[in-house]
N, C-alpha and C positions, 0 to 999 in steps of 0.2 A: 341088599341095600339099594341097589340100580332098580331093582324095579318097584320098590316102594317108595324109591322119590319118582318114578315116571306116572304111578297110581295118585300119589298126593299131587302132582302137576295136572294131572288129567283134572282130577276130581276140581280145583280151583279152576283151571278154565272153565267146566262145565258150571258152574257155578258160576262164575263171570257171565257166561254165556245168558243164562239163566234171568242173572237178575236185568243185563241188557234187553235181552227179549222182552220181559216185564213193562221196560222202563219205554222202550218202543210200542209196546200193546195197550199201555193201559189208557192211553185215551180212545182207543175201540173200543176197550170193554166199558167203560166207562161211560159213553154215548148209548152203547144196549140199555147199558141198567140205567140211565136218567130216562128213558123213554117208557119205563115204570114208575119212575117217580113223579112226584107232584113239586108245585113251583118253588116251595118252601124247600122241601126235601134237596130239589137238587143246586139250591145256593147256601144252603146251610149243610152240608154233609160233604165227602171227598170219597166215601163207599162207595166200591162198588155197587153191590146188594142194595135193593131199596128195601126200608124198615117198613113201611105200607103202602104195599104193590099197586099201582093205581094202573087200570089195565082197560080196553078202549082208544087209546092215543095212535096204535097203528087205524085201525077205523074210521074215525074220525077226523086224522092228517090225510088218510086217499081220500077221502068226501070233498076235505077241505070248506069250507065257511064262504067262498066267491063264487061267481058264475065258475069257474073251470077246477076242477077236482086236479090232486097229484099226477092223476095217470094223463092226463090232458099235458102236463110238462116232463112226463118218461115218456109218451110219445112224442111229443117234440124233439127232443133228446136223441132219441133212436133216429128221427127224420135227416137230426144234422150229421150225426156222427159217422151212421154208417156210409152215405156215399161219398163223406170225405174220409175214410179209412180207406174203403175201396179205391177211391181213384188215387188216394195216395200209394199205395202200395201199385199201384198198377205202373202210373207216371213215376213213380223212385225208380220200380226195375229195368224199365225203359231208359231212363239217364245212368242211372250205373251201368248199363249194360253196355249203351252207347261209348260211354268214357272209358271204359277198361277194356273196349274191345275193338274200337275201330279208329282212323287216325283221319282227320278231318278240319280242312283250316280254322285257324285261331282257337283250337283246339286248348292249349294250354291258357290262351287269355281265359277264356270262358271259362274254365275249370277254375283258374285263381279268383274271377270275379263270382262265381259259386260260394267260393270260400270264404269270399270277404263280405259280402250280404250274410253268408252265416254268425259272423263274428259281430254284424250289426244290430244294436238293442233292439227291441222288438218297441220302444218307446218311441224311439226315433220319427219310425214310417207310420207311425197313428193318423195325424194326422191328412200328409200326400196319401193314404190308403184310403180314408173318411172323404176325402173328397172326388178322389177317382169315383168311389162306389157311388158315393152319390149322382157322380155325373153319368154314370152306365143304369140310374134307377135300383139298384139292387138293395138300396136300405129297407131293410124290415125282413130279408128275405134269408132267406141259407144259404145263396150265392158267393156271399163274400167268405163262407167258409168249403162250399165244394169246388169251383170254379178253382182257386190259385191249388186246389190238390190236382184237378185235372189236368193244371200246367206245370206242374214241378215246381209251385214255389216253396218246396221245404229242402231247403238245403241240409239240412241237416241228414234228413233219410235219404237223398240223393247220394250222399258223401259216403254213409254206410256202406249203399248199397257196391258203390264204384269199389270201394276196398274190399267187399266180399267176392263181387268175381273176377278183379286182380288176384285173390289168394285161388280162383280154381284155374289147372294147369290149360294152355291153351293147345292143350294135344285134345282136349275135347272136342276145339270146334275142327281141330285138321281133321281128326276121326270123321265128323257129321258130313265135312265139305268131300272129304274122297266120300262118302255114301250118296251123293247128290244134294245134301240137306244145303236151305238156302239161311242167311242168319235169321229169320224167324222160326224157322222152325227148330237150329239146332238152340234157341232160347228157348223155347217150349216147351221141347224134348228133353235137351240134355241137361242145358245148363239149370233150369227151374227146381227140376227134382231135386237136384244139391241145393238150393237155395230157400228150404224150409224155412232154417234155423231165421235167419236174415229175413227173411217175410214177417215171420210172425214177430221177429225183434219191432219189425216196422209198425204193424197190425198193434201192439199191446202200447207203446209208445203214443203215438198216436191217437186211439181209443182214449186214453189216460187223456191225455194233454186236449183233446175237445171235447172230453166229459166235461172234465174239472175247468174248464174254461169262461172263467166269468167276465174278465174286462171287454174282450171281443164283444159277446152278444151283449154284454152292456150298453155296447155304442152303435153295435148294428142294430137289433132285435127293439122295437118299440112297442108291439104291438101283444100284448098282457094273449093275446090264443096261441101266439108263436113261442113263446117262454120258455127256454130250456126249465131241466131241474133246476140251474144255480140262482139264477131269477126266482123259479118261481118261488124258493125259499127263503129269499130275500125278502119277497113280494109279500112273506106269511108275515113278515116283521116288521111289514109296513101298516099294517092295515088298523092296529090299535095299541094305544099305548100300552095294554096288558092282554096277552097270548101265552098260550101251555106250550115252555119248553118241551114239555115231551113231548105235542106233538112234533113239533122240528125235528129233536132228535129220534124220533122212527120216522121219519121220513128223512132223515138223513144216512140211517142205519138201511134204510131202499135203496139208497141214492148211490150206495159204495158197492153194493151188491153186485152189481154188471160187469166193472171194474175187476173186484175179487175173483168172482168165478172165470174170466176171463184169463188172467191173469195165472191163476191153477191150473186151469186146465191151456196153457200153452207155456205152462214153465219151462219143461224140457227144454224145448225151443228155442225158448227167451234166452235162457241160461248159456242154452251152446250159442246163440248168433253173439248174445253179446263178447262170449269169450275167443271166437273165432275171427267177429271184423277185423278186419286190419292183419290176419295173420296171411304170411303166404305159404304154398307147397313148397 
């Protein structure tokens, strides 16, 4: 009797589960199959499936119809993201490492005023931000998105980071300092290899959040050759009062591509940093 209600309990979660997943997926699947369909099809229908396949729309959205093809704003894209991934990841583990490991005046103000620029709307500093940059010349440029990674202005992965190597024990670094090791090197050595999970949590976040990033380059970015993706598919729907949803939607179905596979292939990772920050030995 016990374990035919545990088999009927399973079976309805899995079911729940089920139809959750569904209700979370089907605006992916959804976007696939509109980029087979034609304009009629995908405002009058809620199918998945398209009833007559219209096929050419991946082709025709990379050509694109303006002087600069799709792949002209996936390389844009790739120009901004990755040296602000990288320097961010570089400049977080530098400040977590600093905060969880060595003690240095005003040490705890800074740390609080960390916290509280974090908790500040990203609305706020639009404009004081819009016109620094402007006065350093950097509009139109990728500056205003790699330069503040190179200085640690993301509090948020700073904060991560600080809570990840508070959780590793600090017989690490006594270990390195009796071996001769000076603190750059026992961060290198020691402490880095434990801090996978937390990189790549940083690495995917990141990635994520200056892919998808459209008000930013909205207000930096003017100049239609520098166009990330989110521009330049804005920029498809600018151009005449009647355009082929499909192609959007396969060139939107490119556009999540980089994201997803990145994403897979560092879940592992992702999964343990996020479940490990903040915890200690």
């Amino acid at each position: 009797m016990i374990k035919s209600k545990k088999s009927v309990s399973r079976i309805i979660s899995y079911i729940f589960l089920i139809v959750l997943a569904y209700v979370m997926v089907y605006p992916l699947l959804w976007m696939v199959g509109a980029s087979f369909k034609s304009n009629q099809e995908i405002f009058g229908t809620l199918g998945l499936l398209p009833k007559s396949p219209v096929f050419g729309a991946f082709g025709a959205g990379w050509t694109g119809t303006g002087q600069y093809g799709f792949s002209t704003f996936l390389y844009n894209t790739f120009l901004m993201v990755i040296p602000t991934v990288l320097f961010t990841v570089i400049s977080a583990t530098l400040v977590g490492y600093g905060f969880a490991r060595f003690d240095f005046p005003l040490k705890k103000v800074l740390f609080v005023t960390m916290l509280a620029t974090m908790m500040l709307p990203a609305t706020v500093i639009i404009i004081p931000r819009y016109i620094f940059f402007k006065r350093l010349g950097w509009l139109d440029t990728y500056l205003p998105f790699i330069v503040p990674a190179m200085l640690g202005c993301f509090p948020f992965f700073n904060f991560m980071m600080v809570q990840f190597f508070r959780g590793l024990p600090l017989e690490i670094d006594e270990s390195g300092k009796l071996d001769g090791c000076n603190s750059f090197v026992i961060l290198k050595d020691l402490l880095l290899p434990l801090c996978k999970s937390a990189i790549f949590s940083v690495i995917v976040f990141q990635f994520v959040w200056t892919w998808n990033d459209f008000m930013n380059v909205l207000i930096y970015i003017s100049s239609v050759a520098k166009y990330p993706v989110a521009l330049g598919l804005r920029m498809t729907m600018d151009i005449s009062t009647e355009f082929d949803w499909n192609q959007i939607m396969a060139m939107s179905v490119i556009s999540i591509l980089p994201p997803v596979i990145l994403f897979f292939a560092a879940q592992k990772y992702f999964v343990e940093g996020i479940a490990t920050t903040g915890m200690k030995n």
